[in-house]
C-alpha positions as a LaTeX table, in Angstrom:
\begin{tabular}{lrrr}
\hline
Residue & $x$ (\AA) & $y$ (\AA) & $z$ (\AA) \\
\hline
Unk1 & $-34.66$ & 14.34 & 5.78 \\
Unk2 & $-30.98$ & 14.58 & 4.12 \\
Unk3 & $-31.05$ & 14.46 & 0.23 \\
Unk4 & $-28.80$ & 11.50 & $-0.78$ \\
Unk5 & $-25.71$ & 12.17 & $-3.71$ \\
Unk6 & $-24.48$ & 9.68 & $-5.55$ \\
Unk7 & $-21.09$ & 9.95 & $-7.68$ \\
Unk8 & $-22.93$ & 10.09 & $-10.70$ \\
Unk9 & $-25.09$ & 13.13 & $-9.84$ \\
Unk10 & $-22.24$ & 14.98 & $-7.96$ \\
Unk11 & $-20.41$ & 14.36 & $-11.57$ \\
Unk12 & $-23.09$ & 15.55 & $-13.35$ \\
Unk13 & $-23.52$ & 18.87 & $-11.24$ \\
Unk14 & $-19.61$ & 19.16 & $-11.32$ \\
Unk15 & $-19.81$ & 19.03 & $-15.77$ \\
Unk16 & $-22.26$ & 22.55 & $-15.19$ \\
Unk17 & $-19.38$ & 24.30 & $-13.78$ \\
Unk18 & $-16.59$ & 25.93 & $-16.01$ \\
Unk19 & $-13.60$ & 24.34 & $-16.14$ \\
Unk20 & $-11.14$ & 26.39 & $-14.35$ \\
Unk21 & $-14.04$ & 25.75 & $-11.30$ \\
Unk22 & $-13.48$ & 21.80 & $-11.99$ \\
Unk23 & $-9.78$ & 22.16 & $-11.77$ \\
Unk24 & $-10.53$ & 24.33 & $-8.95$ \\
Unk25 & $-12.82$ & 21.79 & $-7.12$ \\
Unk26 & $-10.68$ & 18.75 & $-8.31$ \\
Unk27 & $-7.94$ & 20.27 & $-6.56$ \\
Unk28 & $-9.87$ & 20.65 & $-2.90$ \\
Unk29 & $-11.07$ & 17.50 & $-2.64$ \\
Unk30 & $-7.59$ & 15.97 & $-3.59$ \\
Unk31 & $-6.03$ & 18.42 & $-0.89$ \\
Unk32 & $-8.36$ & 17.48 & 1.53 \\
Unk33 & $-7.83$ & 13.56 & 0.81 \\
Unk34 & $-4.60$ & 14.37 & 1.37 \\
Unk35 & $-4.60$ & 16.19 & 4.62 \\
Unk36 & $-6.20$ & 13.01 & 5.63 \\
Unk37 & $-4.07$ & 10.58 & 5.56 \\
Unk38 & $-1.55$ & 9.27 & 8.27 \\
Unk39 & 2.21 & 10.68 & 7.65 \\
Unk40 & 4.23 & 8.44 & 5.90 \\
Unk41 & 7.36 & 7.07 & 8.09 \\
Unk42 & 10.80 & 7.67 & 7.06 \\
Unk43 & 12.18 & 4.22 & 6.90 \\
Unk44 & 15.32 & 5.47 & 8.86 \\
Unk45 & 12.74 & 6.23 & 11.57 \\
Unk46 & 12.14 & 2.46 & 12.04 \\
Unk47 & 15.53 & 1.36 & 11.29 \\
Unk48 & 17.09 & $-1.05$ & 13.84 \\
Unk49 & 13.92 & $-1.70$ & 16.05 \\
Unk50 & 13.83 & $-5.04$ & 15.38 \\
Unk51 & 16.08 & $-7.54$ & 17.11 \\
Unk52 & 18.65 & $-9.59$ & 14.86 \\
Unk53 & 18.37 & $-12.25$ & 14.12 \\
Unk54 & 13.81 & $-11.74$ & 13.72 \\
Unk55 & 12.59 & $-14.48$ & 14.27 \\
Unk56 & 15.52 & $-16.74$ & 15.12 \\
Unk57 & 17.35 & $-16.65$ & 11.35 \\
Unk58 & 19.05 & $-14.41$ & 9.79 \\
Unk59 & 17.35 & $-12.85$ & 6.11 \\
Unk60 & 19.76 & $-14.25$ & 4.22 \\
Unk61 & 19.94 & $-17.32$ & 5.82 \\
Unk62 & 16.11 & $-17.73$ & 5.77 \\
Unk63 & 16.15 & $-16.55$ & 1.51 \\
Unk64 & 18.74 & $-19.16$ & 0.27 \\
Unk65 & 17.16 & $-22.07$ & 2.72 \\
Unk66 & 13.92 & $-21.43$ & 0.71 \\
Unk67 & 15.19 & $-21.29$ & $-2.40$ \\
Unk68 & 17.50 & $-24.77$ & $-1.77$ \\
Unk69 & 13.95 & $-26.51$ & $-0.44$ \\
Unk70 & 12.00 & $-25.20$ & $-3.44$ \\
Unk71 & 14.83 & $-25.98$ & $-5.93$ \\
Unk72 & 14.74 & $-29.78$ & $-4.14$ \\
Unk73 & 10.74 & $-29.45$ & $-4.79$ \\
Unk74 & 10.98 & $-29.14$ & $-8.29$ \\
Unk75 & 13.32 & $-31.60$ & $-8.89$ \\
Unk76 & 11.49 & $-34.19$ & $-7.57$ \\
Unk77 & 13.48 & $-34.49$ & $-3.85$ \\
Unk78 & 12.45 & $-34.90$ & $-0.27$ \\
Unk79 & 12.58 & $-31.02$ & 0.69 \\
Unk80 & 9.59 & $-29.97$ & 3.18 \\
Unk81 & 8.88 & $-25.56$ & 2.57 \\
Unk82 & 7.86 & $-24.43$ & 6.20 \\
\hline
\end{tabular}
């Protein structure tokens, strides 16, 4: 039968050590988180995969459409946001 730890008694076992051990300990687990997560991608690595236009419409196209239907919105016109 495994003993269960819980944060709180891990921290309190931690406090008993001196603190160049904490620092010491602090530092493994945050090198081990580390060495556990995924590489991060370069954006350049992704650059150009996607077709253009995505989607059908262009970005810029597709920002100042939005912003003409939500500026017709708010003043009270006909304009639908999709």
């Amino acid at each position: 039968m495994s003993t269960v730890v819980t944060l709180e008694s891990l921290k309190a076992m931690a406090k008993q050590l001196p603190v160049e051990d904490r620092v010491l300990l602090a530092r493994s687990i945050l090198q081990e988180i580390d060495a556990e997560q995924p590489p991060r991608r370069k954006w350049s690595e992704i650059r150009g995969i996607v077709p253009h236009p995505y989607l059908g419409e262009d970005a810029q196209e597709w920002v100042s459409r939005t912003r003409r239907e939500a500026d017709e919105i708010r003043e009270g016109g006909q304009g639908k946001i999709k």
